[in-house]
VOBA-1610 file (N, C-alpha, C; in pm, whole numbers, padded with zeros to 5 digits, always signed):
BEGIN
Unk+07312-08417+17646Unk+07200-08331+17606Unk+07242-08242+17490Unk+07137-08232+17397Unk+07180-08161+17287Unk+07104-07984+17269Unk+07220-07929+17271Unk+07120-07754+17301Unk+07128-07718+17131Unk+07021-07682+17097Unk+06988-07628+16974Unk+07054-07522+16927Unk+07057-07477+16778Unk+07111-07351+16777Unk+06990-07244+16751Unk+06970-07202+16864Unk+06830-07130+16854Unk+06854-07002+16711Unk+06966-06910+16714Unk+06976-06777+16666Unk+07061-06839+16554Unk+07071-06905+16495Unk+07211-06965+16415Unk+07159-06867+16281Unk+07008-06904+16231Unk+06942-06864+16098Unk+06940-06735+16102Unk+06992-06643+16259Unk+06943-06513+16253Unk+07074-06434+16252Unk+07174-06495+16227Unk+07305-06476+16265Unk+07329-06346+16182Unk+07288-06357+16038Unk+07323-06240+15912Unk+07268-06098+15955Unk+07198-06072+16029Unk+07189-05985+16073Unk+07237-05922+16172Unk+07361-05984+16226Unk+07463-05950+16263Unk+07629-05983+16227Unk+07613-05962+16095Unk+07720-05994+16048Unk+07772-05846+15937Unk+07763-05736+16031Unk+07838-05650+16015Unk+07949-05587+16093Unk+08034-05519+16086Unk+08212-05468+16133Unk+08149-05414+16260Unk+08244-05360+16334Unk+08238-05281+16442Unk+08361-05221+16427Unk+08331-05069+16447Unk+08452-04962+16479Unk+08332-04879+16537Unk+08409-04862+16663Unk+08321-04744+16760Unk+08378-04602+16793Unk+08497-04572+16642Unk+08553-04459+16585Unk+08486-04368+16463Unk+08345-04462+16437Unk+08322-04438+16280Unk+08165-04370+16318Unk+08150-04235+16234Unk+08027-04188+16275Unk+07911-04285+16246Unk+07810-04275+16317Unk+07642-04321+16243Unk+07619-04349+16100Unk+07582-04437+16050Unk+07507-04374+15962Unk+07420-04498+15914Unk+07336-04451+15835Unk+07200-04527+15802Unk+07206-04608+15676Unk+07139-04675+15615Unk+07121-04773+15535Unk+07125-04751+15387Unk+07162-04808+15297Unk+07198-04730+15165Unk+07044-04759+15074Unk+07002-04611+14959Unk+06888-04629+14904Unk+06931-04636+14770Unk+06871-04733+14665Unk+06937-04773+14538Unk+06853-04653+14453Unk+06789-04603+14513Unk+06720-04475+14402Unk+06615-04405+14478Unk+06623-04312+14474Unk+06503-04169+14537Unk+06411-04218+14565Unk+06291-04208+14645Unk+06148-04259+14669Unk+06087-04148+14636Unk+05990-04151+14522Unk+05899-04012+14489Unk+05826-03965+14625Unk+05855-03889+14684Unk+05752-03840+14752Unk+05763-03925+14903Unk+05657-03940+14974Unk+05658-04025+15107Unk+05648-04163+15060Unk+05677-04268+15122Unk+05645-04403+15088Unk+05546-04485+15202Unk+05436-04466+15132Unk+05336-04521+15168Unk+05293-04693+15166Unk+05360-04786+15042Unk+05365-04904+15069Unk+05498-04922+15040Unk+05486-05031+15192Unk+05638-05028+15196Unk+05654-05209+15291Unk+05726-05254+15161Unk+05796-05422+15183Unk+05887-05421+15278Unk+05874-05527+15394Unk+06005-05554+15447Unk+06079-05695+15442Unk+06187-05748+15424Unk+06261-05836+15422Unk+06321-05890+15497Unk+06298-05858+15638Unk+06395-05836+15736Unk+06305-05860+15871Unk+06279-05944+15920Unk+06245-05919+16086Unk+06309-05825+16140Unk+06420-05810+16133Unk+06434-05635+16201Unk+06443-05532+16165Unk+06427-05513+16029Unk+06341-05409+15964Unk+06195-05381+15964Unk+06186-05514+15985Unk+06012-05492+16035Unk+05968-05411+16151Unk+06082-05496+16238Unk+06065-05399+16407Unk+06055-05261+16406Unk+06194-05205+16286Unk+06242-05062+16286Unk+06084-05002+16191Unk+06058-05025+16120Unk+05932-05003+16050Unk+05805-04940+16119Unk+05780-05004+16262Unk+05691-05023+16323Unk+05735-04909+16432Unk+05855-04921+16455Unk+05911-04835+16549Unk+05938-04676+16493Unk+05944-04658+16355Unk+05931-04556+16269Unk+05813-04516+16247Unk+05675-04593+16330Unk+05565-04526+16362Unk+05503-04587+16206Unk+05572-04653+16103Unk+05545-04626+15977Unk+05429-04799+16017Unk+05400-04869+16118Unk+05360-05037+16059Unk+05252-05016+15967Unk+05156-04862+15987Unk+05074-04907+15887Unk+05055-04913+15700Unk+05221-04842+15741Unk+05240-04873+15542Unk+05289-04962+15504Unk+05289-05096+15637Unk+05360-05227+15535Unk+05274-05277+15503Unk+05265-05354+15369Unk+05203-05423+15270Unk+05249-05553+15299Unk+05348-05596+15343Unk+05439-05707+15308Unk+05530-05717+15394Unk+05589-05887+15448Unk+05666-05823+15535Unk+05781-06016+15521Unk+05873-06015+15540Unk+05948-06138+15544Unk+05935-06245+15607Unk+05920-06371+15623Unk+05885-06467+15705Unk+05943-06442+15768Unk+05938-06482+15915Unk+06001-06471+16060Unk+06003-06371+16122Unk+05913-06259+16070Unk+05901-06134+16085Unk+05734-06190+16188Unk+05780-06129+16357Unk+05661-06180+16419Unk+05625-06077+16583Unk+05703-05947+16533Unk+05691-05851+16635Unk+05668-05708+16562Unk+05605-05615+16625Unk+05466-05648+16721Unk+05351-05695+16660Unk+05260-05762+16763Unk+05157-05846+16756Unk+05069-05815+16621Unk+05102-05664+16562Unk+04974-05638+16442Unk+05093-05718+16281Unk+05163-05708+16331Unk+05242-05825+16196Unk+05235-05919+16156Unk+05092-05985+16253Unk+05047-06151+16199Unk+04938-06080+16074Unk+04891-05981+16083Unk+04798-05912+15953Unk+04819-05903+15870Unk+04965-05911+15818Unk+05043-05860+15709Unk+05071-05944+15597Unk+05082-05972+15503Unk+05133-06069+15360Unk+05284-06123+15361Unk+05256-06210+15408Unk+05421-06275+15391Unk+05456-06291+15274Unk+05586-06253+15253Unk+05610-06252+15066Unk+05763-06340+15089Unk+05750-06404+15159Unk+05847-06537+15158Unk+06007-06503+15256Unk+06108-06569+15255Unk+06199-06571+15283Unk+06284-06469+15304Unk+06324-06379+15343Unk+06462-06243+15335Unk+06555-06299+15240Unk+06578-06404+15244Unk+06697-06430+15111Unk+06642-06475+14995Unk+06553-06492+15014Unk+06438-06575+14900Unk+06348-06517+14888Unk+06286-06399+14848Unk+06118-06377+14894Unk+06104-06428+14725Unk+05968-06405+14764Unk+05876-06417+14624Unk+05881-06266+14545Unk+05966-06279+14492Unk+05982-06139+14338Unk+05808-06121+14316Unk+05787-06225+14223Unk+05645-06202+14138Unk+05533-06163+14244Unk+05540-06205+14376Unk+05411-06151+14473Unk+05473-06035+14525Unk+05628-05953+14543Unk+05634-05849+14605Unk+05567-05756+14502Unk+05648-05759+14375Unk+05583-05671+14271Unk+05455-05672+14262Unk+05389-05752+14289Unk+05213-05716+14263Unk+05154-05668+14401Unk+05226-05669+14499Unk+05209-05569+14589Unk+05223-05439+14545Unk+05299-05409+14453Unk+05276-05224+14413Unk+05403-05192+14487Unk+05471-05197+14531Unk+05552-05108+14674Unk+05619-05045+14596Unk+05625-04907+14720Unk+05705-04794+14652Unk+05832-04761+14722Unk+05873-04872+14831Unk+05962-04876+14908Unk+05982-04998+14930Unk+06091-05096+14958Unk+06117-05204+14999Unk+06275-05211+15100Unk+06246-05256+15163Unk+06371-05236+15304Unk+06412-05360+15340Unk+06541-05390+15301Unk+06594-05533+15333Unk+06740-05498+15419Unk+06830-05593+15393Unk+06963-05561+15478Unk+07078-05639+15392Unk+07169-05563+15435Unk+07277-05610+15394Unk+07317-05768+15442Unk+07393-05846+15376Unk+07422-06014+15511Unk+07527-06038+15479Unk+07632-05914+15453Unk+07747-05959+15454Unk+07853-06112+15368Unk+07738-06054+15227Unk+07813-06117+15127Unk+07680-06221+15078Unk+07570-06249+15150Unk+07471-06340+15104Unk+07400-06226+15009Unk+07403-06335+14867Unk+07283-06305+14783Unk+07160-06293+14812Unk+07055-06238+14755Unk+06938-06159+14780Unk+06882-06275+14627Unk+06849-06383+14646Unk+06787-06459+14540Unk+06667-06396+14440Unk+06633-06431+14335Unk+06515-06384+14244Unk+06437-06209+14284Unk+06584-06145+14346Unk+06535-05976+14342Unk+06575-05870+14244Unk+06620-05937+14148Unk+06718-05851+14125Unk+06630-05728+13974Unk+06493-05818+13960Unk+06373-05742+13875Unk+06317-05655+13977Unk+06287-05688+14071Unk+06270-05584+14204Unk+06341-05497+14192Unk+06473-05485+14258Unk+06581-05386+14272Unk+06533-05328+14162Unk+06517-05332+13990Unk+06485-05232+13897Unk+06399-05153+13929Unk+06324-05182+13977Unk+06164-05124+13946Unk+06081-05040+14058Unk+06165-05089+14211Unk+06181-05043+14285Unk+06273-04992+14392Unk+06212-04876+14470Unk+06373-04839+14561Unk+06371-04893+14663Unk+06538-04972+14710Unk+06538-05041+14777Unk+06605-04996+14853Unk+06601-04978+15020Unk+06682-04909+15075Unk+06727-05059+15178Unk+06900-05059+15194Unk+06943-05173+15240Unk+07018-05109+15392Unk+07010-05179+15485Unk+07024-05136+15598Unk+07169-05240+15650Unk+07241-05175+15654Unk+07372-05255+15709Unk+07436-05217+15901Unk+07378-05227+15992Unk+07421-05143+16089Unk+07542-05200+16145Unk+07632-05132+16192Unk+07821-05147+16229Unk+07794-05136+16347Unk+07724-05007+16452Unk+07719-05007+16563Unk+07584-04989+16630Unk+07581-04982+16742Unk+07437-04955+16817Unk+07390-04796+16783Unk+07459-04677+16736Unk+07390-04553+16667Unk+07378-04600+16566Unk+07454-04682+16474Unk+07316-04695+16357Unk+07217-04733+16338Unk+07186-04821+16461Unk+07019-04881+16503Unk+06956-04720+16497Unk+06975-04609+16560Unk+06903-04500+16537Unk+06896-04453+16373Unk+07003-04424+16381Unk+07017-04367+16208Unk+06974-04429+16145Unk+06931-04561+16114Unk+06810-04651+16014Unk+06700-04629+16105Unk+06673-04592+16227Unk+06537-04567+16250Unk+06423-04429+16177Unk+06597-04297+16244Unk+06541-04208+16155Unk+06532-04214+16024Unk+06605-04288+15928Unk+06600-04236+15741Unk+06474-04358+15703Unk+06429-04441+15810Unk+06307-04475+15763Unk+06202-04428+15778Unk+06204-04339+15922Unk+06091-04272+15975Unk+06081-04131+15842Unk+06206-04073+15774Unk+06221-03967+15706Unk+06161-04017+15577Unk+06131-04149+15520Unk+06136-04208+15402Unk+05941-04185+15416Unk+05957-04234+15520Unk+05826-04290+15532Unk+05681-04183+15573Unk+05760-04072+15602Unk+05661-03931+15639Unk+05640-03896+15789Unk+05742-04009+15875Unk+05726-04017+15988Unk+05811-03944+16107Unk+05921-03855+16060Unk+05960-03795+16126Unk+05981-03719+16258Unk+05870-03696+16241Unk+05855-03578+16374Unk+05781-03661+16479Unk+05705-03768+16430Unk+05699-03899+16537Unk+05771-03972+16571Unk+05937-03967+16506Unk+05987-04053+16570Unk+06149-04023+16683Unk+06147-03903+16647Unk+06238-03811+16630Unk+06265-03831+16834Unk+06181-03828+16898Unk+06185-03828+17040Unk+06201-03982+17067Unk+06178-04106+17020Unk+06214-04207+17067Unk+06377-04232+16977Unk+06430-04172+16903Unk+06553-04171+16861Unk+06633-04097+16972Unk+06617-04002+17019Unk+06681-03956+17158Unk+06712-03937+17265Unk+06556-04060+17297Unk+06527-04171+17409Unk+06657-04280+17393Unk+06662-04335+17262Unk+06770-04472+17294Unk+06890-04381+17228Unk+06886-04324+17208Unk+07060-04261+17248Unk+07109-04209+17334Unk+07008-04167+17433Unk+07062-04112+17584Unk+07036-04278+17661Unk+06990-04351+17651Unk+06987-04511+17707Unk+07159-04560+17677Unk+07190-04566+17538Unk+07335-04615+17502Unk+07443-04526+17527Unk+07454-04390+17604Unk+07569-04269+17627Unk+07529-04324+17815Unk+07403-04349+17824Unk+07444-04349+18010Unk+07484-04469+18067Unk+07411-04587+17992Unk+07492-04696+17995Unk+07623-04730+17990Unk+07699-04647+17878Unk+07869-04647+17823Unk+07889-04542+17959Unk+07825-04485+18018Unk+07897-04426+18117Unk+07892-04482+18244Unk+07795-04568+18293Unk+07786-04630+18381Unk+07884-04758+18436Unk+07934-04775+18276Unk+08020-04929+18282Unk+08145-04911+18266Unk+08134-04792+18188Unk+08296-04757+18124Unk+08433-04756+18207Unk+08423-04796+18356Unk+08577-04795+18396Unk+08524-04879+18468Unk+08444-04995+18403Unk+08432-05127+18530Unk+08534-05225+18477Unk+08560-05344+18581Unk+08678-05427+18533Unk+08633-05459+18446Unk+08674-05550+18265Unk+08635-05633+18215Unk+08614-05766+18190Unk+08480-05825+18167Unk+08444-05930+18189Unk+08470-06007+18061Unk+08517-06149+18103Unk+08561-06198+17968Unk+08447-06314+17906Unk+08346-06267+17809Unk+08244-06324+17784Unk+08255-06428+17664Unk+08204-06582+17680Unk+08192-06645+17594Unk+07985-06641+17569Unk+07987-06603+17402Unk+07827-06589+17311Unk+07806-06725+17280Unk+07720-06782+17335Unk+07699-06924+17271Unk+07564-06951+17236Unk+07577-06999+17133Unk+07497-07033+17019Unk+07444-07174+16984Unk+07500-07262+17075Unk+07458-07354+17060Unk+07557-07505+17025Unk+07564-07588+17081Unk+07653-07722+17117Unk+07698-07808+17017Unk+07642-07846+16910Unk+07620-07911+16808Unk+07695-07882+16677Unk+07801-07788+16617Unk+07907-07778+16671Unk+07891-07641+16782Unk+07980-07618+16843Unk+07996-07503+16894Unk+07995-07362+16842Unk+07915-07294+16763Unk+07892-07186+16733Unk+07966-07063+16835Unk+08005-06964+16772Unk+08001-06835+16852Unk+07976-06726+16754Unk+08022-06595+16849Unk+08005-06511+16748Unk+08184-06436+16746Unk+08203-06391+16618Unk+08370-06339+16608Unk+08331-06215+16632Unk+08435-06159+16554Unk+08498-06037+16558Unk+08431-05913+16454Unk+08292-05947+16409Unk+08249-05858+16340Unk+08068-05828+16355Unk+07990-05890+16462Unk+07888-05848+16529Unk+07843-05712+16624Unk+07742-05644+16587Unk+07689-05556+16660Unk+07739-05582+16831Unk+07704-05688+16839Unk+07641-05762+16996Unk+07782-05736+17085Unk+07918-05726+16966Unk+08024-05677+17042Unk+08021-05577+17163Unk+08000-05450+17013Unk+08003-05341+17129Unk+07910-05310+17241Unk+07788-05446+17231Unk+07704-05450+17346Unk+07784-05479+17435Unk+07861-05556+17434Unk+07901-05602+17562Unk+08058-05490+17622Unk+08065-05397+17522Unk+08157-05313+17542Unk+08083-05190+17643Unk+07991-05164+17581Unk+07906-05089+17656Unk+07880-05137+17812Unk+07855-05307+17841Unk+07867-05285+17968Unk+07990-05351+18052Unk+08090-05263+17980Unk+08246-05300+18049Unk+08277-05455+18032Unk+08210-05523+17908Unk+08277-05693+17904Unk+08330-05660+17769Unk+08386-05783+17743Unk+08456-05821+17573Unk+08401-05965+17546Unk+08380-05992+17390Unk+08376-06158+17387Unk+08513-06162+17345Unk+08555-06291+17434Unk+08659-06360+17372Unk+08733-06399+17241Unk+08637-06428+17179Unk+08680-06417+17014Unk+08637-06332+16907Unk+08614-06185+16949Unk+08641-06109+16902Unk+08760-06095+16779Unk+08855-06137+16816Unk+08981-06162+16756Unk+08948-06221+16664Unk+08851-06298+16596Unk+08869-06377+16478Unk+08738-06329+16379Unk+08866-06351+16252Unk+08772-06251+16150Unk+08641-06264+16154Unk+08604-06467+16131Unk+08485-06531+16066Unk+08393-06457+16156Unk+08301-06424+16127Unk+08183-06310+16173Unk+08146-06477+16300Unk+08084-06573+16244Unk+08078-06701+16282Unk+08103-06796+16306Unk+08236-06804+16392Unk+08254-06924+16403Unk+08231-07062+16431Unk+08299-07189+16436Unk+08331-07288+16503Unk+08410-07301+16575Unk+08422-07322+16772Unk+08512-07288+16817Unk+08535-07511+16928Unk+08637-07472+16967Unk+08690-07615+17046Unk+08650-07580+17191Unk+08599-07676+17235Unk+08556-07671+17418Unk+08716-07609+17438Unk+08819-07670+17376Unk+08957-07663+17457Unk+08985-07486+17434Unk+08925-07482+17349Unk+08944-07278+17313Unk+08889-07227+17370Unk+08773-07270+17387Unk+08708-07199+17510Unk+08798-07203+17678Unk+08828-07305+17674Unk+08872-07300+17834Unk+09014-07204+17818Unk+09080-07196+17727Unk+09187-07147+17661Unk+09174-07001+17718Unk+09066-06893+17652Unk+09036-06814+17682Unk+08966-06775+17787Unk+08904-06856+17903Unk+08922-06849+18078Unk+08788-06707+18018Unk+08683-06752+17964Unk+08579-06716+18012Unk+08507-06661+18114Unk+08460-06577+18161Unk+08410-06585+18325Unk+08230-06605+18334Unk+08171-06532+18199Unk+08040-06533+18176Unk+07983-06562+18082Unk+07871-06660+18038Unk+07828-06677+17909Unk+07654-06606+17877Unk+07726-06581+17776Unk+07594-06461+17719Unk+07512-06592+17587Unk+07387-06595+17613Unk+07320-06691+17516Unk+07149-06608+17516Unk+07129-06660+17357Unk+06999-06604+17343Unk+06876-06708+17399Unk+06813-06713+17470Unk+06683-06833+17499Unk+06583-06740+17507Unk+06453-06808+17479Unk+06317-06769+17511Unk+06254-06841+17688Unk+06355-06948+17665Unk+06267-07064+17843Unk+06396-07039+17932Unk+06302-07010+18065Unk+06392-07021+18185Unk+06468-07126+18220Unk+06472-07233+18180Unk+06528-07344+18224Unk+06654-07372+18147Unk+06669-07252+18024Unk+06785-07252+17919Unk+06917-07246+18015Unk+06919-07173+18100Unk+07031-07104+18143Unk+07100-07232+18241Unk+06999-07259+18323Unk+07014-07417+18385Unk+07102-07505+18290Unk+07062-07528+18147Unk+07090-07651+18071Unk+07232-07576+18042Unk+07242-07454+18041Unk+07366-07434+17924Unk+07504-07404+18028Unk+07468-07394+18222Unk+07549-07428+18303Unk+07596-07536+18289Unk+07464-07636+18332Unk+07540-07782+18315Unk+07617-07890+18235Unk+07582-07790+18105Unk+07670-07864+17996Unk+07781-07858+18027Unk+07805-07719+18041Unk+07994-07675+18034Unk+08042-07718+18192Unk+07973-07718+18272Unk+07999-07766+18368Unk+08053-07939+18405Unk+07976-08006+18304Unk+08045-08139+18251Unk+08140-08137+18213Unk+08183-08064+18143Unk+08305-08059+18048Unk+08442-07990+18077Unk+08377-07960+18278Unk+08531-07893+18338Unk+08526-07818+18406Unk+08444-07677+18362Unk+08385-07557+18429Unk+08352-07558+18562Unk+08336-07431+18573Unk+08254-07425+18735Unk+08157-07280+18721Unk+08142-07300+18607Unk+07985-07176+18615Unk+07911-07143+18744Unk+07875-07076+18806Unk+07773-07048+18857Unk+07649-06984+18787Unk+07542-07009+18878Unk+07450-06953+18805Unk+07415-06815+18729Unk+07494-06727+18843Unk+07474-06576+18770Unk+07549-06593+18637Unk+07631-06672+18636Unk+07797-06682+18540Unk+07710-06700+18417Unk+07523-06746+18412Unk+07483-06768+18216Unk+07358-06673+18212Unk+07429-06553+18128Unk+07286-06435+18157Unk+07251-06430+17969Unk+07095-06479+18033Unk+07023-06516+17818Unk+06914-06415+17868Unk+06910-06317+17760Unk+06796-06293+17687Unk+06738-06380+17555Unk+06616-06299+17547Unk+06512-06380+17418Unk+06595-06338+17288Unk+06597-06411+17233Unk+06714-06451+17126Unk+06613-06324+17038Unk+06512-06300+17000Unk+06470-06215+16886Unk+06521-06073+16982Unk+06566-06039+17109Unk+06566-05921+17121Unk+06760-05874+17139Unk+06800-06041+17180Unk+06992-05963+17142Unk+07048-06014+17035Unk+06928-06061+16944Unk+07040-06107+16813Unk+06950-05990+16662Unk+06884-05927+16725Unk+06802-05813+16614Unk+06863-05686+16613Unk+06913-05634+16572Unk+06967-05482+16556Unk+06829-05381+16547Unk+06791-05370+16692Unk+06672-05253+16692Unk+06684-05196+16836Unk+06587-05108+16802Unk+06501-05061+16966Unk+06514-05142+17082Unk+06456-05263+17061Unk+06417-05345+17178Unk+06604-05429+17206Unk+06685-05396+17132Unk+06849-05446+17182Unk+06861-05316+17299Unk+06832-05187+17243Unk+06924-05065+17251Unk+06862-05055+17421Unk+06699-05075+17432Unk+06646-05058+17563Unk+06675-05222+17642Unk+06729-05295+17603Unk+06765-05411+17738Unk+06898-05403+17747Unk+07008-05258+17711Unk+07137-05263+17720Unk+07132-05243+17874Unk+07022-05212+17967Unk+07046-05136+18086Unk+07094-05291+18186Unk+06961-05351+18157Unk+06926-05450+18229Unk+07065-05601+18207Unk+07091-05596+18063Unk+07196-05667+18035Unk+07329-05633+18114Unk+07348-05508+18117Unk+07474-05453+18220Unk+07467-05506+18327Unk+07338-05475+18365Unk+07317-05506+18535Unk+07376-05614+18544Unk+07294-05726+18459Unk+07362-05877+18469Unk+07493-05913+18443Unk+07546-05826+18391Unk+07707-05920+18390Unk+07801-05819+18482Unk+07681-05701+18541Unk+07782-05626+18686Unk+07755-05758+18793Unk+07651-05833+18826Unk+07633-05897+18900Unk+07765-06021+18907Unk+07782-06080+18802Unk+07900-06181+18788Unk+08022-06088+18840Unk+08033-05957+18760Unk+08187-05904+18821Unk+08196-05901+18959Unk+08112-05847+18991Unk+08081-05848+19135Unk+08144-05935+19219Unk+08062-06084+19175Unk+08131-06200+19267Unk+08234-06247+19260Unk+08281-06197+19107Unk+08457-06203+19089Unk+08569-06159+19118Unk+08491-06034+19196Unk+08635-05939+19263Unk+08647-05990+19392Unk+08769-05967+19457Unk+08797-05981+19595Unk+08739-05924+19682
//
């Protein structure tokens, strides 16, 4: 059976560092925004999210393909690709703000008349507080402040009680899988890390630079896994992605493959920061059956 790589295309948006020594901070702006920014481009499915969550959805004009949460974003002008958009249709949108992301070394194709003409503020997040800190300097960009200011202190008391809830549990040794075809994971330079730090696990290959790797069934067994973390949308994912590895040697149990919906643990937003609770739960459940 062949398992897809569902999150593979969504990977760049998590292909920034982790140090959970390094303060907050928010997304870089290539030049001042006169005043509030009222139309405002996004490039980014999860800038879109943060957009919307900055109270700001009704100043997008424009928004990146694959950009498909929440439900009022099918209204919006797709202006093409995040690595590709359409230059000549963003600019005739007018925008007085445009919000894309960093991808960790990928070019930003036919923007670079954009970038002149407009301010572009680029969002790179390292840890789960900078999911806040790009919430607030968009909500601040955007005139939205004081609306957003209480759900920024909502998911930072969510990510301090969580880190306290887990913080002296044994650790769980988690393999991220991405999909069979080759074997995808994620290294040593994803957000999704310190998710799983937060609820007392580690991934295994953390250790390796490539943000993305290619890894060997035999590396995997190498590193004696106990739980696999995968993004799916269908219940029956978790089923398929036991029995694979289970062919191949394993002895998974069922609690042993805990997937969320791939747009909500592979997006750097809100909707990661509020399923950190429920994600804990699930891989306390595996420790659980692992202790004596």
């Amino acid at each position: 059976m062949k398992l897809h790589h569902w999150l593979f295309a969504g990977l760049c948006l998590l292909l920034s560092s982790l140090d959970a020594s390094l303060p907050s901070r928010a997304g870089t702006l290539s030049a001042p925004v006169p005043g509030t920014a009222k139309r405002i481009i996004s490039l980014s499915p999860h800038a879109t999210e943060l957009i919307f969550a900055a109270r700001a959805g009704k100043q997008l004009i424009g928004v990146a393909k694959g950009s498909n949460y929440p439900s009022e974003v099918k209204n919006i002008p797709d202006v093409g690709d995040g690595l590709r958009p359409n230059a000549e249709l963003l600019l005739s949108l007018n925008p007085d703000l445009v919000v894309t992301w960093s991808s960790g070394g990928l070019p930003v194709t036919g923007f670079k008349q954009a970038e002149r003409l407009v301010p572009v503020l680029s969002l790179q997040p390292e840890k789960l507080a900078d999911i806040t800190a790009d919430l607030l300097q968009i909500a601040t960009l955007a005139g939205t402040l004081v609306q957003t200011r209480s759900l920024a202190n909502e998911l930072e008391a969510i990510i301090k009680q969580t880190r306290d809830a887990y913080s002296t549990r044994t650790p769980v040794p988690v393999y991220i899988f991405l999909g069979s075809t080759p074997l995808y994971t994620l290294g040593g330079r994803p957000v999704l890390n310190e998710v799983l730090q937060v609820c007392g696990a580690y991934n295994i290959f953390s250790d390796l630079n490539n943000p993305s790797p290619i890894v060997s069934m035999e590396s995997i067994m190498q590193r004696q896994p106990k739980l696999i973390l995968a993004g799916a949308s269908h219940e029956k994912t978790a089923d398929e992605i036991r029995d694979f590895f289970n062919d191949k040697g394993f002895s998974f149990a069922g609690q042993a493959i805990v997937t969320q919906h791939p747009d909500i643990l592979f997006r750097p937003t809100d909707r990661l920061i509020r399923a950190l609770p429920g994600l804990c739960q699930a891989i306390d459940q595996t420790r659980s059956r692992l202790q004596p």
